[in-house]
VOPAGU-2260 file (C-alpha; in pm, 1 decimal, decimal comma):
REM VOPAGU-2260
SITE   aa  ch    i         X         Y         Z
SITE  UNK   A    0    1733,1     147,8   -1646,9
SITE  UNK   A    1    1463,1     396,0   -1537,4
SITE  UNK   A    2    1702,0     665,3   -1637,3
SITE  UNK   A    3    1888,2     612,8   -1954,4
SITE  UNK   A    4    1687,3     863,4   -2133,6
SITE  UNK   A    5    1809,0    1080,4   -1899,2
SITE  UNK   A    6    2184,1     966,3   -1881,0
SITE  UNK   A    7    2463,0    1181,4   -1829,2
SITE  UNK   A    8    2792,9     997,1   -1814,4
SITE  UNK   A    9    3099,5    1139,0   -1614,9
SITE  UNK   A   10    3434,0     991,5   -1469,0
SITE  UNK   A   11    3227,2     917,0   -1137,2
SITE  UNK   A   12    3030,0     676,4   -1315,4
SITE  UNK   A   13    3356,3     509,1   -1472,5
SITE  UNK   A   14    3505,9     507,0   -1171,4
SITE  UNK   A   15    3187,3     370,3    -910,5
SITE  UNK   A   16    3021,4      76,6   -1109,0
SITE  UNK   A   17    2873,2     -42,7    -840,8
SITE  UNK   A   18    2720,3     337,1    -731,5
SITE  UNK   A   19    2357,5     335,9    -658,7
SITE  UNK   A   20    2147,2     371,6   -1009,8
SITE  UNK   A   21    2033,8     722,9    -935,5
SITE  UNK   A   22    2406,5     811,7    -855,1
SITE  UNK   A   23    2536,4     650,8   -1167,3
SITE  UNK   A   24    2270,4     857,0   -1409,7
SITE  UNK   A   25    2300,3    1204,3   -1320,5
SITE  UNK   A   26    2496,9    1499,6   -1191,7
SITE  UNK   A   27    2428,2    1478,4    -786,8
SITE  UNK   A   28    2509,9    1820,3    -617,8
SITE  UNK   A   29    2374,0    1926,7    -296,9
SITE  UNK   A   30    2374,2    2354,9    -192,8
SITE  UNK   A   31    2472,0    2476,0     143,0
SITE  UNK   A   32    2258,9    2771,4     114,8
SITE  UNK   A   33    1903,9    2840,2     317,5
SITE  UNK   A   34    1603,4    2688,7      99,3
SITE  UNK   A   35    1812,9    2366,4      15,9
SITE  UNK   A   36    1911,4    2208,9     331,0
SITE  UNK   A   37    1836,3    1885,1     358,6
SITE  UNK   A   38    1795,5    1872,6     -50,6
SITE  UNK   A   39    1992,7    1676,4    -330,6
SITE  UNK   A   40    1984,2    1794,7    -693,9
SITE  UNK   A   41    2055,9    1508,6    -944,3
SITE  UNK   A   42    2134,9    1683,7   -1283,7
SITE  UNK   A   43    2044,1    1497,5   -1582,1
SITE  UNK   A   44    2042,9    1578,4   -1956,5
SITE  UNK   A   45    1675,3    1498,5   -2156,4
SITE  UNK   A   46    1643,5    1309,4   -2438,7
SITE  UNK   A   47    1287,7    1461,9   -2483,5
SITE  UNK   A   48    1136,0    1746,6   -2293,6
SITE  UNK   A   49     816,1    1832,0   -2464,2
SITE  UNK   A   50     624,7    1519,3   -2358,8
SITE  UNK   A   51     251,1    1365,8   -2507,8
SITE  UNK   A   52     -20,8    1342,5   -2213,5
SITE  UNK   A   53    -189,6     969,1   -2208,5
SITE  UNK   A   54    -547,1     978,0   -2442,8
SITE  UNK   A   55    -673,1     820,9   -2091,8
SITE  UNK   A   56    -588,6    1121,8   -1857,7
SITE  UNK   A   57    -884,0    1394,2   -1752,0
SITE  UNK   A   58    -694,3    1681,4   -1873,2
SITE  UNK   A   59    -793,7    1877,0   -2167,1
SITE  UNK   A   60    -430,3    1954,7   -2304,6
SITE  UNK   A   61    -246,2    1675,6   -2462,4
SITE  UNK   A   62     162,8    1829,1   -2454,0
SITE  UNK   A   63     324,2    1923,9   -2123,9
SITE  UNK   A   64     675,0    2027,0   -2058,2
SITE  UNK   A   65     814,9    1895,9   -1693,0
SITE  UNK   A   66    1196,6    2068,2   -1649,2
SITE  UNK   A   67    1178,3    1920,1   -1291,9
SITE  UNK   A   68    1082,5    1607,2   -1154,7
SITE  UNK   A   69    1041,6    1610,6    -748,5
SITE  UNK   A   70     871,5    1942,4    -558,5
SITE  UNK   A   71     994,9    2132,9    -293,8
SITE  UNK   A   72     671,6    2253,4    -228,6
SITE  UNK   A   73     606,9    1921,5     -15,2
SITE  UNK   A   74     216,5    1945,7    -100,6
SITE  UNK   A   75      90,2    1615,2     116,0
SITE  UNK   A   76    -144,0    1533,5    -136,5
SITE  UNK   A   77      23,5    1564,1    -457,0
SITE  UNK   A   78     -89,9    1324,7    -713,8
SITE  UNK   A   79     246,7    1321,5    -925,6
SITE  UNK   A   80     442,2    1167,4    -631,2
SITE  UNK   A   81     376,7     800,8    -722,7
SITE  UNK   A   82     614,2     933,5   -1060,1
SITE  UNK   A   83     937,2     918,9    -837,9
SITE  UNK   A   84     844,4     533,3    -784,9
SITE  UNK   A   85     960,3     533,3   -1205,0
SITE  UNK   A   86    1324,2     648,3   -1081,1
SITE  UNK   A   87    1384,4     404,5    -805,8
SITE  UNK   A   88    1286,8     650,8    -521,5
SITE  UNK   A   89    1006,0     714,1    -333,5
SITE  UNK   A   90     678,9     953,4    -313,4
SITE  UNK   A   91     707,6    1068,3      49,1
SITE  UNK   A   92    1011,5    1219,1     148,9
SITE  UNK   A   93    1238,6    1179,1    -154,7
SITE  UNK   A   94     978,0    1315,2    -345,5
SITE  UNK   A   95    1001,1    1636,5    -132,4
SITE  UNK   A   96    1377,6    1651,9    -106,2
SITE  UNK   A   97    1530,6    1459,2    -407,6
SITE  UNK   A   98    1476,7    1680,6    -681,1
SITE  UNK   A   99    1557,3    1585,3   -1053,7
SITE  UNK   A  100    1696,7    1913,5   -1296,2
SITE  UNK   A  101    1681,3    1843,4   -1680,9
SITE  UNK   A  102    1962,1    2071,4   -1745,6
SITE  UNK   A  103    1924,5    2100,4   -2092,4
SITE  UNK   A  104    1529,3    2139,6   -2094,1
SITE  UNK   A  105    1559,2    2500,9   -2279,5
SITE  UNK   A  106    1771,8    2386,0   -2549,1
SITE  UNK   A  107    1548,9    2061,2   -2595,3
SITE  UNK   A  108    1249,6    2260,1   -2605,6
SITE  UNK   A  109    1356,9    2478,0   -2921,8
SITE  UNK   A  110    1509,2    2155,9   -3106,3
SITE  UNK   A  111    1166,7    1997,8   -3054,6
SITE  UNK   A  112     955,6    2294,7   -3124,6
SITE  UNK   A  113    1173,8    2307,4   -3474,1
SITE  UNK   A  114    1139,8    1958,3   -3563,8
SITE  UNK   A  115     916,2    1895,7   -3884,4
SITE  UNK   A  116     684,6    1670,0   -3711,2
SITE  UNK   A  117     581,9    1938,2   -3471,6
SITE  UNK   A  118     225,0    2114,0   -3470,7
SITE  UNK   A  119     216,8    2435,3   -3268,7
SITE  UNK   A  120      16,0    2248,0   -3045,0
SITE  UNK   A  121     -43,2    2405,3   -2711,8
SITE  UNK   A  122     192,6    2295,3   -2425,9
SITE  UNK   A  123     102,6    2292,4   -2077,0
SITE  UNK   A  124     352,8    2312,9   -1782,5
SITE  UNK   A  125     336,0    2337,3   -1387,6
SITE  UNK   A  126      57,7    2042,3   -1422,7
SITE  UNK   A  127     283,4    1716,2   -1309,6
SITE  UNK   A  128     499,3    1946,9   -1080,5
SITE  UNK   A  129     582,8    2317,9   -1033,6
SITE  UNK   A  130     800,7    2474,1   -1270,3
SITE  UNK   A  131     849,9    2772,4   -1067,1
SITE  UNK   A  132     966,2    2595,3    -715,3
SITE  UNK   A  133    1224,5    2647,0    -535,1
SITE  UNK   A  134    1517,8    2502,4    -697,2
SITE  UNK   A  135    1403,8    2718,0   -1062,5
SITE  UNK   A  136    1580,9    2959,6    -874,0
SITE  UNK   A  137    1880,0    2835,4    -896,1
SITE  UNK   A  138    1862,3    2635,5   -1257,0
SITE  UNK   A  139    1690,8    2978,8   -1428,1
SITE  UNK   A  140    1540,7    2689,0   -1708,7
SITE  UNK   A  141    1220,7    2884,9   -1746,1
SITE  UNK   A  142    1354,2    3210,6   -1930,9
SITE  UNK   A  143    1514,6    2978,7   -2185,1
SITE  UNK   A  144    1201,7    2773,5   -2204,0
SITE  UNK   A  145     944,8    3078,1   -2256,3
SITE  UNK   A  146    1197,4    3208,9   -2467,6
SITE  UNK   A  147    1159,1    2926,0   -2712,7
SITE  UNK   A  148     849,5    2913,4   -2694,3
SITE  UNK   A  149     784,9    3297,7   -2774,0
SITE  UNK   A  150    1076,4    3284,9   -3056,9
SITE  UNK   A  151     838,2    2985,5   -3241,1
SITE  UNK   A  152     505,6    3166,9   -3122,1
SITE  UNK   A  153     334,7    2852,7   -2978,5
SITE  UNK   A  154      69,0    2875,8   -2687,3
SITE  UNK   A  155     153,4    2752,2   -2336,5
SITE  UNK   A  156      25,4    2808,3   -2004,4
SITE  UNK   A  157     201,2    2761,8   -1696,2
SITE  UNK   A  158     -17,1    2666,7   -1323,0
SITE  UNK   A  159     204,5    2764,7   -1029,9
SITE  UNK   A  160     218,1    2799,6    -677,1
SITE  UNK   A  161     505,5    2991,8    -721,7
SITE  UNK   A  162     597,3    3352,4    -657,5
SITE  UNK   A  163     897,3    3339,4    -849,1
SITE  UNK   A  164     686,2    3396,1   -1190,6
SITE  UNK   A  165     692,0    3756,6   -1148,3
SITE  UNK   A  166    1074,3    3717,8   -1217,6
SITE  UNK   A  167     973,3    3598,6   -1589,2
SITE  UNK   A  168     721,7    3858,9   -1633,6
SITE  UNK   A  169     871,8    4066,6   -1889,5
SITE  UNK   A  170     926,6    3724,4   -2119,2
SITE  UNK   A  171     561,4    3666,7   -2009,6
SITE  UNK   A  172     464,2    3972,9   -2169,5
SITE  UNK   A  173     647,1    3946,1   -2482,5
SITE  UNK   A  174     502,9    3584,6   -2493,4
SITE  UNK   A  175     155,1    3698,6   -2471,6
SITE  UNK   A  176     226,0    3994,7   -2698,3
SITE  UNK   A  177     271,6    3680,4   -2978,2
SITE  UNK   A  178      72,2    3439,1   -2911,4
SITE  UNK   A  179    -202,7    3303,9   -2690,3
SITE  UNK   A  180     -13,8    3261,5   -2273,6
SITE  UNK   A  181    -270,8    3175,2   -2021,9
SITE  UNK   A  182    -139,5    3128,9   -1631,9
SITE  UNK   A  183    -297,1    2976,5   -1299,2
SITE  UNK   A  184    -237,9    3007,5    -942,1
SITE  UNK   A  185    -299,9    2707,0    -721,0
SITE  UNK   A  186    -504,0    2834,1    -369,5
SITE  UNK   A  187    -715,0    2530,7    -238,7
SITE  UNK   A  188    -751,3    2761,4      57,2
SITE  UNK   A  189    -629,2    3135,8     217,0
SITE  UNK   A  190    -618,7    2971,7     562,4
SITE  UNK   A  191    -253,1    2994,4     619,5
SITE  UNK   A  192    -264,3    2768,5     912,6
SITE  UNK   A  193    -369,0    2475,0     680,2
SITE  UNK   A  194    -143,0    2546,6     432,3
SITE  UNK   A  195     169,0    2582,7     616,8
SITE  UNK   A  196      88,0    2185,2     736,3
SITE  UNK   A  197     -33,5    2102,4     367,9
SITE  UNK   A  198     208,9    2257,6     167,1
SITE  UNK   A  199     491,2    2333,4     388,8
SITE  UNK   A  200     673,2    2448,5     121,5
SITE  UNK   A  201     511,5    2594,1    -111,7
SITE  UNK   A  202     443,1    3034,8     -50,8
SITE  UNK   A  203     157,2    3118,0     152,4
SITE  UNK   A  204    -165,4    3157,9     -12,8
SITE  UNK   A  205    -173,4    3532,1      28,9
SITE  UNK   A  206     143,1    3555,6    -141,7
SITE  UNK   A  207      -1,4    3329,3    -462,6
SITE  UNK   A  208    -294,8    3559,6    -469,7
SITE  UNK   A  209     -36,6    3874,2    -437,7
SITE  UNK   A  210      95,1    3684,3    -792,4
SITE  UNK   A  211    -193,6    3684,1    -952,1
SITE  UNK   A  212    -303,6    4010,6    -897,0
SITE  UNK   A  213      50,5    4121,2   -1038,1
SITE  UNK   A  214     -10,4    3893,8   -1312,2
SITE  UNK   A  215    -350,4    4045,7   -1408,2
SITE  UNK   A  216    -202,8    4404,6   -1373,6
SITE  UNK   A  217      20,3    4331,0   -1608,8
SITE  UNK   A  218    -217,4    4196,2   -1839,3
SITE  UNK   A  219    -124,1    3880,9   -1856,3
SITE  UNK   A  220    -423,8    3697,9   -1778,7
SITE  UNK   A  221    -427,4    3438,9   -1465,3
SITE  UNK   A  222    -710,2    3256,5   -1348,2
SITE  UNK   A  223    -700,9    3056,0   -1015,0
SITE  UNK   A  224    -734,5    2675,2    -960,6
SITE  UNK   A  225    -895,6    2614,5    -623,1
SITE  UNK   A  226    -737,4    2305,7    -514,6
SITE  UNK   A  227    -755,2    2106,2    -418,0
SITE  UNK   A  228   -1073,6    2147,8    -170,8
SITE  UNK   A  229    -981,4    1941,6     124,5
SITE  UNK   A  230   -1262,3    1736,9     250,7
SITE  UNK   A  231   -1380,8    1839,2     580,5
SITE  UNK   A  232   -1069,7    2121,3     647,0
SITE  UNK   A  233   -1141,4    2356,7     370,4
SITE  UNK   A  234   -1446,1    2278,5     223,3
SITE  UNK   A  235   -1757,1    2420,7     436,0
SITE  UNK   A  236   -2006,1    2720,9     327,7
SITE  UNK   A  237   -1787,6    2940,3     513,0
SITE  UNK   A  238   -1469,5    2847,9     371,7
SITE  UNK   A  239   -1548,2    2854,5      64,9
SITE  UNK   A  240   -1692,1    3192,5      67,3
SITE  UNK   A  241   -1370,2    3324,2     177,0
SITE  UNK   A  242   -1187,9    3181,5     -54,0
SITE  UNK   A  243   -1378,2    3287,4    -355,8
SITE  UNK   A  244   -1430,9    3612,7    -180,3
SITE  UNK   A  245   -1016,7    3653,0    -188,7
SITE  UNK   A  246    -995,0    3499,2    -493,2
SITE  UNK   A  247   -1246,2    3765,6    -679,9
SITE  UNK   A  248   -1015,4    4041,8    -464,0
SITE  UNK   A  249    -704,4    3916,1    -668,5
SITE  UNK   A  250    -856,1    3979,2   -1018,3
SITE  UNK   A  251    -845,5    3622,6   -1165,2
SITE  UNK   A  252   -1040,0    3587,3   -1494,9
SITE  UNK   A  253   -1217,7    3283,9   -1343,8
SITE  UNK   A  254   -1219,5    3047,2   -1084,3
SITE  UNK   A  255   -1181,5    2609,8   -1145,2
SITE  UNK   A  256   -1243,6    2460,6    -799,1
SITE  UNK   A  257   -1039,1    2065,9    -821,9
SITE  UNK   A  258   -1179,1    1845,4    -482,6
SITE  UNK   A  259    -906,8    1623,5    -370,0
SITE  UNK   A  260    -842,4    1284,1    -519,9
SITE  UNK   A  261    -575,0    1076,0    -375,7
SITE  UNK   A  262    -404,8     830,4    -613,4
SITE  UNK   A  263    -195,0     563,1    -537,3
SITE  UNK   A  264     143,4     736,1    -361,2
SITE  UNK   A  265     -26,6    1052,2    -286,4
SITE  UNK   A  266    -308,4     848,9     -77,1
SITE  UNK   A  267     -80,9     662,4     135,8
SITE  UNK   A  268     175,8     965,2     204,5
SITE  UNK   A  269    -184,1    1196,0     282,6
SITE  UNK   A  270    -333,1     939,0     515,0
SITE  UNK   A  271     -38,8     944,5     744,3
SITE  UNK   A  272     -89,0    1272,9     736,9
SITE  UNK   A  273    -384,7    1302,4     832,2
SITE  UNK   A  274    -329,4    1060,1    1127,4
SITE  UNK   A  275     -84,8    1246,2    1255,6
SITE  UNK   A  276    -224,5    1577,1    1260,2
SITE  UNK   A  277    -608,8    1542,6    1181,2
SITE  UNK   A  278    -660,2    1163,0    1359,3
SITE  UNK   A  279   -1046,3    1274,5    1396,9
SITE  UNK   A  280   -1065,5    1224,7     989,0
SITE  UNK   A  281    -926,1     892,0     951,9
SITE  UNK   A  282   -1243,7     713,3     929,8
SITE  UNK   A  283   -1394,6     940,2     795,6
SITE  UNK   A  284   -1151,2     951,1     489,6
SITE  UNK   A  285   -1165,0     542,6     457,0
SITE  UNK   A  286   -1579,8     593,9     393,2
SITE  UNK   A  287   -1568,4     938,8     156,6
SITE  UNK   A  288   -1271,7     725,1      -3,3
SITE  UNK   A  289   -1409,6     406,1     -12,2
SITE  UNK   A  290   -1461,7     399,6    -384,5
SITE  UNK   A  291   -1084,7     500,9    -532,1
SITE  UNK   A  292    -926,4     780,0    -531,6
SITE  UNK   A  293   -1195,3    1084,3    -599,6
SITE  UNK   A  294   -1502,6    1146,0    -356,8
SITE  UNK   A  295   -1819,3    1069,4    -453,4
SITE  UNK   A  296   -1952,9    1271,2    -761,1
SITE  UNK   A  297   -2289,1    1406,4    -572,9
SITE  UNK   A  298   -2035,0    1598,0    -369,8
SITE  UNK   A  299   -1809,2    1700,5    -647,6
SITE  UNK   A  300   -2113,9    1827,7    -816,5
SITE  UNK   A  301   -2179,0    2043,2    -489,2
SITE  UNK   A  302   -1852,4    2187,9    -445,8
SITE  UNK   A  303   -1871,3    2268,2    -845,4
SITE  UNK   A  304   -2217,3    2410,0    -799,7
SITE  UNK   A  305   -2106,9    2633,5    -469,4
SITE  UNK   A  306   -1828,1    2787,6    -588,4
SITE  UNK   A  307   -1990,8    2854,3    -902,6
SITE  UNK   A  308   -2249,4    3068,2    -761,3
SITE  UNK   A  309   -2015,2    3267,3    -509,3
SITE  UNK   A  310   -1779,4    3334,3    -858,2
SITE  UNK   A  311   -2114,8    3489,2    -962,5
SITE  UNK   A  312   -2158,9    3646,0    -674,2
SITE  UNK   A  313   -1836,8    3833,9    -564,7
SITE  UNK   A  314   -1754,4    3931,2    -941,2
SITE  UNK   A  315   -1485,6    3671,3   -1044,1
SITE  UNK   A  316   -1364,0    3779,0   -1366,5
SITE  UNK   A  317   -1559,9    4109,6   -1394,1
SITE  UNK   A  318   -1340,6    4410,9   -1540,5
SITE  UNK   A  319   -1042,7    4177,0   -1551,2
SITE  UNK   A  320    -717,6    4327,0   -1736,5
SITE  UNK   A  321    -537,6    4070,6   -1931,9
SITE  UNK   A  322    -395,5    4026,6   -2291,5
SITE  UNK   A  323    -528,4    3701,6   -2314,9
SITE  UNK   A  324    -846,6    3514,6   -2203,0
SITE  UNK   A  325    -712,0    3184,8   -2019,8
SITE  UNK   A  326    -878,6    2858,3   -2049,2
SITE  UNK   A  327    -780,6    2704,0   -1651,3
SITE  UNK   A  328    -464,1    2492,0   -1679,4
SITE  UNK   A  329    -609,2    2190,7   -1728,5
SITE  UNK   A  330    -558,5    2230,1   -1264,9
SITE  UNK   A  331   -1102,1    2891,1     509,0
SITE  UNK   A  332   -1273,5    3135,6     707,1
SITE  UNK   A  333   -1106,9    3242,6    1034,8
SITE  UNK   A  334    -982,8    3001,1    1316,3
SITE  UNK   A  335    -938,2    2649,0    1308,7
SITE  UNK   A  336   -1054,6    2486,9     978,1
SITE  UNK   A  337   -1386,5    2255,0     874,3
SITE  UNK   A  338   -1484,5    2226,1    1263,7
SITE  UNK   A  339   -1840,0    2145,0    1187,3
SITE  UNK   A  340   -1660,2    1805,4    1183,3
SITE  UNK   A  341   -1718,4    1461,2    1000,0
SITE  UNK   A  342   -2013,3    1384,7    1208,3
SITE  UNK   A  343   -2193,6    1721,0    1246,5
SITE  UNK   A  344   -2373,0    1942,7    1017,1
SITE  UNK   A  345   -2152,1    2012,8     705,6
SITE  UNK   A  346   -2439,2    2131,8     451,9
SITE  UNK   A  347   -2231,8    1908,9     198,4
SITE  UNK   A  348   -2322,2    1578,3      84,7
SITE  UNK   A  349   -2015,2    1366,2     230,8
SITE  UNK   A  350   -2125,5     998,2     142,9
């Protein structure tokens, strides 16, 4: 029922009425290729791919475009994980490994950006989950999607972790060159320690900085969202510094620090992490926690503040190169991360 927007209907369904729902409403393929072990691709075809953001979500864009549903990346504490729940599978490990493809995104996206009713409104994508992961290397839906959205000259912006946006930079560029393309990085941290247990498969950080440097250079302009900032692990004077400092080095036209919030799905599946690899944090997390899923605002306020003045300080945005001035898309030092602990001196206000 959960997917009969999404139907596509084949002899495998006609023949298997009693298949599995998921297995009855898509395309399943699986790739014997490195990158995809372990991974099932369930095709589908959209009835709508430009979608309308609910009035009550804290985002300041109101039009997205998700061709992908699922991440590869395997971020622990991604907040759209709870949105596999919707199709009958879950936001741990299917979310990582079960991957839904609207096949016909490109195609839907120019019917919809031709329709009457449509305003030229901006359109954000990469902000549920990321366009560019790794199965977009395979599909290739993102040239036909920029394409479309170049041909009807309608702003977008796209926030990535992925390296695989430098393939699109030429359509980027022709974008930009008619009308408004702003594009994010996601680095909540450079420690590449962290993020290889955070975001095991997402590129390193270094590598998404490497992007938006290219990015920049190119004059396309890309800012970087710093998230999120992981309580006690990535989020200490030190840390931060570094992170701005590398941040600055990489030439992004401005810098939107995100502390992590952990919504229903994404909480449970990032506690067990935590317990497994960080146990010291478990209590901890319950208190900072305690009130729903964002830490307390004094400390959002800090982090804000912080990374605010070390933007100021190490030049973030000064003699940038771009085409375009982005808006954000909404969106450690050395050794062993955030060690002044949950009990010691963090110079943070963790309630």
């Amino acid at each position: 029922m959960r997917w009969d927007h999404l139907r596509i209907i084949g002899d495998e369904e006609r023949e298997r009425p009693d298949a599995p729902l998921i297995e009855r409403r898509a395309v399943t393929r699986t790739f014997d290729t490195p990158g995809f072990g372990g991974m099932t691709f369930y095709e589908v075809r959209a009835r709508t791919v430009i979608n309308r953001v609910p009035d009550a979500a804290r985002v300041p864009f109101r039009w997205t475009i998700n061709p992908y549903r699922g991440c590869s990346h395997a971020c622990t504490y991604c907040f759209a994980r709870r949105t596999h729940e919707y199709l009958d599978l879950d936001a741990g490990a299917d979310f990582d490994s079960r991957i839904v493809v609207k096949v016909n995104a490109p195609e839907r996206v120019r019917a919809e950006l031709a329709a009457p009713r449509w305003r030229g409104e901006p359109v954000a994508m990469g902000t549920n989950v990321d366009c560019y992961q790794r199965a977009e290397g395979r599909y290739r839906l993102m040239p036909g999607i920029i394409t479309a959205l170049a041909d009807a000259a309608n702003p977008f912006s796209i926030l990535t972790k992925g390296t695989l946006i430098l393939r699109d930079l030429p359509l980027l560029a022709d974008a930009a060159a008619r009308t408004r393309v702003d594009t994010a990085v996601s680095v909540g941290s450079p420690d590449p320690a962290l993020a290889r247990l955070a975001e095991p498969g997402a590129p390193a950080p270094r590598r998404r900085l490497e992007v938006c440097a290219a990015l920049n250079e190119a004059g396309i302009g890309c800012s970087v969202l710093m998230g999120p900032v992981i309580p006690y692990l990535s989020d200490s004077p030190a840390q931060l510094d570094a992170a701005v400092r590398e941040i600055a080095a990489a030439g992004a036209t401005s810098v939107t620090p995100i502390v992590l919030h952990l919504r229903p799905g994404a909480r449970e599946w990032f506690l067990g992490w935590l317990r497994e690899h960080h146990p010291d944090l478990v209590a901890p997390y319950a208190r900072l926690y305690r009130g729903g899923a964002y830490a307390p605002e004094r400390y959002r306020r800090e982090i804000a503040g912080r990374v605010r003045e070390l933007a100021a300080r190490h030049g973030v945005g000064a003699g940038a190169r771009h085409r375009t001035a982005p808006r954000g898309p909404a969106g450690g030092g050395p050794g062993r991360p955030g060690r002044d602990g949950p009990d010691g001196p963090h110079q943070l206000s963790l309630l």
